[in-house]
C-alpha positions as CSV (number, residue, x, y, z in Angstrom):
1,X,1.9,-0.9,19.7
2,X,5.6,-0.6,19.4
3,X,5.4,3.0,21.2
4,X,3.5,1.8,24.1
5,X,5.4,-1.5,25.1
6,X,7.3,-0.7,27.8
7,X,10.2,-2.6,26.1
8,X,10.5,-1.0,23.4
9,X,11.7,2.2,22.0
10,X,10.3,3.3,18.9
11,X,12.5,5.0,15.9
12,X,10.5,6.4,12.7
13,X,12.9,6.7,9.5
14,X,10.7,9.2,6.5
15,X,12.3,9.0,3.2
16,X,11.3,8.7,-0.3
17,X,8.1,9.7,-1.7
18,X,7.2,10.4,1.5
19,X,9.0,13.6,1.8
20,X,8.1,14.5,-2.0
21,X,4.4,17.4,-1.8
22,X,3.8,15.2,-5.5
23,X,2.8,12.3,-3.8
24,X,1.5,13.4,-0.4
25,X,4.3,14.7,2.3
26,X,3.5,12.2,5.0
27,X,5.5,14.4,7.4
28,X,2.8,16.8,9.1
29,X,0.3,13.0,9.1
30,X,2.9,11.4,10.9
31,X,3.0,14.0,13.5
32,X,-0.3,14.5,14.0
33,X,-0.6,11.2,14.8
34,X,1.7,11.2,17.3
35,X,5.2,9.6,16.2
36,X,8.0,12.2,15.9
37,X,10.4,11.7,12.8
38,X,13.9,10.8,14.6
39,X,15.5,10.9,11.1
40,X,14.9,11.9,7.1
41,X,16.0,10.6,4.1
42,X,15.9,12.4,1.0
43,X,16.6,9.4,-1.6
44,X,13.2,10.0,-4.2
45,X,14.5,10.6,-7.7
46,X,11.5,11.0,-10.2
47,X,11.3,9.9,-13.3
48,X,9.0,8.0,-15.4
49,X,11.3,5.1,-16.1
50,X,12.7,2.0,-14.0
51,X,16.2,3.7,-13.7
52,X,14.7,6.2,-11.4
53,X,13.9,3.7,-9.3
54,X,17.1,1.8,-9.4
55,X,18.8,5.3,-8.4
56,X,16.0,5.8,-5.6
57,X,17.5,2.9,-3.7
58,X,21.2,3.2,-4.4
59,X,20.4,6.8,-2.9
60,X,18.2,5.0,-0.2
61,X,21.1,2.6,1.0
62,X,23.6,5.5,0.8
63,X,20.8,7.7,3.2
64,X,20.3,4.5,5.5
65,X,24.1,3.4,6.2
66,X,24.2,7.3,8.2
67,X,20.9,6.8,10.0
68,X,21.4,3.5,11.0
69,X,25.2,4.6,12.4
70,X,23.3,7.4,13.7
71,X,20.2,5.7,15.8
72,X,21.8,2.1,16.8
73,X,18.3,0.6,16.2
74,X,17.9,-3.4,17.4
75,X,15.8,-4.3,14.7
76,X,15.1,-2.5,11.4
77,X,11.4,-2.7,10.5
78,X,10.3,-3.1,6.9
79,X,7.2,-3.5,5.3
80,X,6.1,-5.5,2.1
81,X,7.7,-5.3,-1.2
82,X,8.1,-1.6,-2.3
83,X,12.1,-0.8,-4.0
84,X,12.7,1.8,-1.3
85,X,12.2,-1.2,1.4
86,X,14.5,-2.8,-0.1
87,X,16.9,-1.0,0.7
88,X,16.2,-0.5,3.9
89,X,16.8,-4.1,4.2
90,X,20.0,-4.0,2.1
91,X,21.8,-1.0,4.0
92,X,20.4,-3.0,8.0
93,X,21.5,-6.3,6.6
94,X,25.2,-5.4,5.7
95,X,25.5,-3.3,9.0
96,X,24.0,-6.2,11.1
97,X,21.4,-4.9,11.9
98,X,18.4,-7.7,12.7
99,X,15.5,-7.4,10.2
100,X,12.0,-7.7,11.3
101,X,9.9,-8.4,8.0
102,X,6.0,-8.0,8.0
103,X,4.0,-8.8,4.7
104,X,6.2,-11.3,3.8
105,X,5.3,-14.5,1.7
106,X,2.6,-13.2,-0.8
107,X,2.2,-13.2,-4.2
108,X,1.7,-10.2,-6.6
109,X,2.5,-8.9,-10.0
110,X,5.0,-6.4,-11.1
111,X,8.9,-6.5,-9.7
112,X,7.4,-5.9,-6.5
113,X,7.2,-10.1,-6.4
114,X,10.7,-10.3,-6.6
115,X,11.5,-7.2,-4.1
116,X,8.9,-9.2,-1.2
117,X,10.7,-12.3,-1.1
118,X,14.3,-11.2,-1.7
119,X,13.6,-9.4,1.6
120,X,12.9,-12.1,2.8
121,X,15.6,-13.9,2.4
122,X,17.7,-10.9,4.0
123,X,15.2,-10.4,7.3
124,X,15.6,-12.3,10.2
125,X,12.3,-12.3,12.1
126,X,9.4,-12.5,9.9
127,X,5.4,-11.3,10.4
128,X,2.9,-13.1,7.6
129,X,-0.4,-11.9,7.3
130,X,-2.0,-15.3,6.8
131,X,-0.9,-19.3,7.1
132,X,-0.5,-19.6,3.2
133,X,2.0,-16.5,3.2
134,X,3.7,-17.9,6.5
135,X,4.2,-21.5,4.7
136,X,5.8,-19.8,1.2
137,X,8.0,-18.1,3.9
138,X,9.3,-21.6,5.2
139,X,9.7,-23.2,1.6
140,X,12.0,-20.4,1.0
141,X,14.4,-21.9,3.4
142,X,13.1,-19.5,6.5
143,X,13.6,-21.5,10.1
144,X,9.4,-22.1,11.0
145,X,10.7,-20.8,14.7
146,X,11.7,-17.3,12.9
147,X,7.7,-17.2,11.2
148,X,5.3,-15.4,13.3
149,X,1.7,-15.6,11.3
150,X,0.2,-12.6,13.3
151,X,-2.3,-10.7,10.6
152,X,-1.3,-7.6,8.6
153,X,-1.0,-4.4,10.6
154,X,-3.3,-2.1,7.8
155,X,-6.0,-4.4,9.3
156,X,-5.1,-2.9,12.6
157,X,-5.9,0.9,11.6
158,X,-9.1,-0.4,9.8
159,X,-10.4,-1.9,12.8
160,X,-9.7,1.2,14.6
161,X,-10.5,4.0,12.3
162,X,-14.4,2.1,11.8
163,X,-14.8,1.1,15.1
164,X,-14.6,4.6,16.2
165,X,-16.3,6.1,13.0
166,X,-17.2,4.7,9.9
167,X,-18.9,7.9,8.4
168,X,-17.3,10.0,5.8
169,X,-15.8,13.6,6.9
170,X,-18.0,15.9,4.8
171,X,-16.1,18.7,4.8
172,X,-13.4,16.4,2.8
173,X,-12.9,18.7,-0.6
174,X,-12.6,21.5,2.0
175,X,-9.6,20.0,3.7
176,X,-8.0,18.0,1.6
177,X,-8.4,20.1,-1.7
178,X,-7.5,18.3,-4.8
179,X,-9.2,19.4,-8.3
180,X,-12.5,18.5,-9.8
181,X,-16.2,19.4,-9.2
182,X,-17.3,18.7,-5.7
183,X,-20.6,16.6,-5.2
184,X,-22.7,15.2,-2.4
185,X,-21.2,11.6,-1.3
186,X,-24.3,10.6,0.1
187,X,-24.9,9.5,-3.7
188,X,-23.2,6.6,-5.0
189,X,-20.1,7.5,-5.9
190,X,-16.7,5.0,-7.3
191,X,-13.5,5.6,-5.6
192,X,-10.1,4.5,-8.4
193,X,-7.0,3.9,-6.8
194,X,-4.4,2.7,-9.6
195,X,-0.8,2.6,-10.4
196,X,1.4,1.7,-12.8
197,X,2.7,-1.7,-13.8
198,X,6.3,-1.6,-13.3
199,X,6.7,-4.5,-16.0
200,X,4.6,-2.8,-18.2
201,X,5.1,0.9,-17.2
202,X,4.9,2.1,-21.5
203,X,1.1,1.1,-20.9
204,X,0.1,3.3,-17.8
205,X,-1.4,5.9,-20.0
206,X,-3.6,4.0,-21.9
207,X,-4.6,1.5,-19.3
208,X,-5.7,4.4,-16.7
209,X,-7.6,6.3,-19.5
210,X,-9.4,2.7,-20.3
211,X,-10.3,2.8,-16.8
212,X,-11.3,6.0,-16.2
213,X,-13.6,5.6,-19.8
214,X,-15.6,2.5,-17.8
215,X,-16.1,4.7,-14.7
216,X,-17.3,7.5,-16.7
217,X,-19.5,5.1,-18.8
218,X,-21.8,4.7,-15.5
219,X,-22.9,7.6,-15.1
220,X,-21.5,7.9,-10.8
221,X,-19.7,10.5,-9.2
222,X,-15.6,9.4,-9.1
223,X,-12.9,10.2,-6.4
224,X,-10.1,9.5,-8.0
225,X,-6.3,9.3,-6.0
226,X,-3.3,10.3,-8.0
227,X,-0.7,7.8,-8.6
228,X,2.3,6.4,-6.5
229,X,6.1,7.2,-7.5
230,X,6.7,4.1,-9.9
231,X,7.9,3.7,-12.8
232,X,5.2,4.9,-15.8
233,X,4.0,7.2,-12.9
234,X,3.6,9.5,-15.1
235,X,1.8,7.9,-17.6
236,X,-0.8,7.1,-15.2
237,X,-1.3,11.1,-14.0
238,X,-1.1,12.2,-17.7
239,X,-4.3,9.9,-18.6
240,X,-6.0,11.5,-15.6
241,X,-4.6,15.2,-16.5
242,X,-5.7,14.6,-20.4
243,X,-9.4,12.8,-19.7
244,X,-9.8,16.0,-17.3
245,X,-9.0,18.6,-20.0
246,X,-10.8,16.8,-22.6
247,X,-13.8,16.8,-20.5
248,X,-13.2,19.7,-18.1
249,X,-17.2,19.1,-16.7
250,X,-16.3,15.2,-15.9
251,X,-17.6,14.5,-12.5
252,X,-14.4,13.4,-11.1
253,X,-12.5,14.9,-8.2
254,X,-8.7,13.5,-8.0
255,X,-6.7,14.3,-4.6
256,X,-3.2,13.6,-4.5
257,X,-3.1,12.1,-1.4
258,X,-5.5,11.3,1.9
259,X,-4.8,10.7,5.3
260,X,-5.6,6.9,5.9
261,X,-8.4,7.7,8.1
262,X,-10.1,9.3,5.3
263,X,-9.7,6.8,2.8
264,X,-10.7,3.7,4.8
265,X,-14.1,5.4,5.5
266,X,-14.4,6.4,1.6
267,X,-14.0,2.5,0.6
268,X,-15.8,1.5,3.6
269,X,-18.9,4.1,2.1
270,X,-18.3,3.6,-1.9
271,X,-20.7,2.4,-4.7
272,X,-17.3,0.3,-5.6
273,X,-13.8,0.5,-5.7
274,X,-11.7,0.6,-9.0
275,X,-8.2,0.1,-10.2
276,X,-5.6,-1.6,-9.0
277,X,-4.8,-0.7,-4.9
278,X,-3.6,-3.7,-3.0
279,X,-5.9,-2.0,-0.7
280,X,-9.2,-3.6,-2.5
281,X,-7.9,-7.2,-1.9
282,X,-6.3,-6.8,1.3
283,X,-8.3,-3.7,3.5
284,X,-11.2,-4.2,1.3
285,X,-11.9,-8.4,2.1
286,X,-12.1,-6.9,5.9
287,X,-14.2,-3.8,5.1
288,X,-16.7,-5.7,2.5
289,X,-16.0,-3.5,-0.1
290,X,-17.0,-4.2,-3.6
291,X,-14.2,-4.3,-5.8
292,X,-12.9,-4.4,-9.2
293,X,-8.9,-5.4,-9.5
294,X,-8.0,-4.4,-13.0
295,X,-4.9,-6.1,-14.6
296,X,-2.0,-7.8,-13.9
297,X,-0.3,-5.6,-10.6
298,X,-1.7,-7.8,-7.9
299,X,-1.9,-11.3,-10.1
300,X,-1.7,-13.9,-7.4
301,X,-2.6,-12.4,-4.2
302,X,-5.0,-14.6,-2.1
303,X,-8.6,-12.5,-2.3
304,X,-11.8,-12.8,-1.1
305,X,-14.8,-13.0,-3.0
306,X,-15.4,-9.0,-2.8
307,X,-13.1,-8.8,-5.5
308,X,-13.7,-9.3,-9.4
309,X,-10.7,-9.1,-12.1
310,X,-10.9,-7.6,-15.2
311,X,-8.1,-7.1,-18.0
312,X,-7.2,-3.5,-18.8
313,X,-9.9,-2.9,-21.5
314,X,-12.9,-0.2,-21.1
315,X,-15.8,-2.5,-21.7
316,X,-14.3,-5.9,-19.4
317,X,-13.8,-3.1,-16.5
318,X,-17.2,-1.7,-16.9
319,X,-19.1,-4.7,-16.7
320,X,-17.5,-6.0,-13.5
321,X,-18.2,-2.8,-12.5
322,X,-21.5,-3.7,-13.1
323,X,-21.7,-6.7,-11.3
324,X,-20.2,-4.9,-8.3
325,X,-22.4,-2.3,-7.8
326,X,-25.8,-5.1,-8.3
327,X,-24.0,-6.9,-5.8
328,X,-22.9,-4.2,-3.5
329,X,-21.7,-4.9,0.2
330,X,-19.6,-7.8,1.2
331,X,-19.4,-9.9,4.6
332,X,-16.2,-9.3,6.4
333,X,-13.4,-11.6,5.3
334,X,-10.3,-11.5,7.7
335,X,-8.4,-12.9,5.0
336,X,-5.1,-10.3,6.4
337,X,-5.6,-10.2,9.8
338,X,-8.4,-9.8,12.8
339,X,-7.1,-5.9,13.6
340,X,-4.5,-7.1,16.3
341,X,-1.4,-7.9,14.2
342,X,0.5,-5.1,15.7
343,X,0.4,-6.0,20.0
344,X,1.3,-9.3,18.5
345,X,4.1,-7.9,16.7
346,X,5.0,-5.5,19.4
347,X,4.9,-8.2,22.1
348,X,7.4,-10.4,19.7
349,X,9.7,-8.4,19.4
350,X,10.3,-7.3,23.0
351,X,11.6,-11.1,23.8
352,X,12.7,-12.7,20.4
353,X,16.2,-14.1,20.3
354,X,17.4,-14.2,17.1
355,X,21.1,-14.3,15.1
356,X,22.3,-12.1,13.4
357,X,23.7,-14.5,11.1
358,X,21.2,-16.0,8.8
359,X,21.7,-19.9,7.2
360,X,19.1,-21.4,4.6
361,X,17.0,-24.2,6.7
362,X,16.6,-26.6,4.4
């Protein structure tokens, strides 16, 4: 939306696990899709314990400072609560550079709760998904007349990608590769999608392998994602990499990463999703998707009633698993957005007046 207002000019910054083959190069996606990368930033330091993180963004901010001298952007665009956004917002903020936040004013588990709303209190213009988000937003001291409650742009593409296609790409083990059997995904199959627990990162291991124990457990076909670049990482690929080798004939196929086009129309076409994805609560509540949120990483996030929790114990994850696929489809919830979030956002942004210098409001 930004790219075709005449208003605007449109800047794309890659960096951090974004550049890194482990987690999916989102380079070669990015321009297929049509956005040219106007800068890089190689920030992404692994490791399997929070200090990698903390030396992911010191790298980040040190990376930033030079494109931001370099691009003279108007606003700095950052999304939701990840460690590398942060400083994104860190690096704009000090250079006074006006920060447009979308995803703002939610609730989650992990550090990633403290991440969201510390950038909020740095960004300047701010774009909620939903009225509950946008009112946290204002008790945090935002000014109401900076809070823009326009939907969540993921809804946007999801809109999109189904509207034009909801079918699933067949020749998908072809082109995206991975490792695993290949099967026939007209059959019901599970897709996991789960990370680590940054507050609980020593666990990863075991809490993925008592996942993937309740999937196995019933009997489906399972396409399985890798893990993103968080701390106990690690821990969370090893329990995939050890159930594998154990049981080398386990009907589970694991990519590293898929375009988003692929994976919308996956959830939009499995038996159930499992894990712990903000993409079950937020994309899935549009999509209908059955869904099983396991543990603590999104505790608090307004859901819809496609979703059932489950602690991070085989036999609790296998029977609301259970539920789930008696249940199957959901009706549409536009709990994050009607698939329009991001003309709104677009349209905002071309007039907004705005200070650079921020005050609490209350």
């Amino acid at each position: 939306a930004i790219q075709a207002h005449p208003d605007l000019e449109l800047q794309v910054v890659l960096g951090g696990s974004g550049l890194v083959d482990k987690f999916g190069d989102l380079e070669e996606i990015l321009e297929n899709d049509g956005f040219p990368i106007d800068e890089k930033v190689y920030m992404q330091v692994e490791g399997d314990k929070p200090n990698a993180m903390v030396k992911t963004a010191g790298l980040g901010m040190l990376g930033l400072s030079d494109v931001y001298e370099r691009l003279q952007p108007d606003f700095v665009i950052v999304i939701g609560d990840r460690y590398e956004v942060m400083a994104a917002t860190i690096a704009a903020a000090y250079m006074n550079i006006r920060v447009a936040h979308t995803m703002g004013g939610e609730v989650t588990g992990t550090i990633d709760e403290s991440i969201r709303h510390a950038i909020t209190k740095f960004a300047h213009v701010h774009f909620p998904a939903n009225k509950e988000a946008a009112e946290r937003i204002v008790k945090l001291g935002e000014k109401p007349e900076d809070v823009f409650t326009v939907g969540c742009p993921r809804i946007d593409n999801i809109k999109r990608i189904l509207d034009n296609d909801s079918s699933i790409p067949y020749d998908i083990f072809e082109k995206e590769g991975g490792v695993g059997p290949e099967f026939n995904l007209d059959e019901p199959f599970l897709l996991v999608s789960q990370h680590s627990v940054t507050t609980e990162y020593s666990e990863a291991k075991e809490q993925m392998t008592e996942t993937i124990r309740a999937c196995m457990k019933t009997g489906l076909n399972i396409v399985m994602l890798r893990p993103n670049a968080d701390a106990g990482s690690e821990g969370i690929s090893t329990g995939i990499r050890r159930y594998r080798e154990k049981y080398p004939t386990a009907k589970i196929h694991v990519f590293k990463n898929l375009p988003i086009s692929v994976y919308v129309r996956l959830m939009k076409n499995t038996a159930c999703l499992v894990g712990n994805s903000s993409s079950g609560i937020r994309e899935g509540a549009f999509i209908g998707t059955p869904c099983v949120n396991v543990g603590t990483r999104q505790s608090g996030r307004e859901r819809g009633q496609n979703v059932i929790d489950a602690a991070d114990e085989e036999n609790a994850i296998y029977e609301a698993i259970k539920k789930q696929l008696a249940h199957g489809p959901y009706t549409s919830e536009p709990i994050y957005g009607d698939g329009h979030a991001g003309e709104r956002i677009a349209d905002i942004l071309s007039k907004v007046e705005v200070s650079v210098q921020k005050r609490i409001a209350y």
